[in-house]
Residue, then its C-alpha position, 0 to 999 in steps of 0.5 A: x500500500x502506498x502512502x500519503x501525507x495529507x496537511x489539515x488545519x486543526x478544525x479538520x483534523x479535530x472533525x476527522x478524529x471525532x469520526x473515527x472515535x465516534x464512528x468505529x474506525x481504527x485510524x483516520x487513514x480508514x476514515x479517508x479511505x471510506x470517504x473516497x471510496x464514497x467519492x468513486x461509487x459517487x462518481x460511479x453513479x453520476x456517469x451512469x446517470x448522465x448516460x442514461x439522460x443522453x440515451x434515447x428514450x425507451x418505450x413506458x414501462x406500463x402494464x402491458x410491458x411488465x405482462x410481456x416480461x412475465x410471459x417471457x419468464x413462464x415461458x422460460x420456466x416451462x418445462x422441456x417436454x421429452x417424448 
């Protein structure tokens, strides 16, 4: 694992050691790492959004839409008759 050093005035670091007492985590290093996990699952899912907002359109999802589905699972699941 690599390392880094990281300078924060003193009401951060006071902020920062209040979570991990306060929030179960061992270090401030394990602190960090789960806010920037965070960080990327947030970014993550802001791509996938803004993808979704520039594709096309798609058909509603009405009640004829999910019946379709269903069918197509029955279908599915029907068994295989051997003869």
């Amino acid at each position: 694992m690599s390392t880094m050093n990281i300078s924060l005035p003193g009401s951060l670091k006071s902020f920062v050691d209040e979570q991990v007492s306060e929030r179960g985590y061992g270090t401030s290093s394990e602190y960090v790492r789960e806010l920037i996990r965070k960080d990327q699952d947030r970014q993550q899912l802001r791509g996938l959004l803004l993808a979704g907002a520039a594709s096309a359109p798609t058909p509603q999802a009405d009640a004829a839409y999910f019946e379709g589905l269903r069918e197509r699972v029955r279908r599915a699941a029907k068994p295989v008759s051997r003869e």
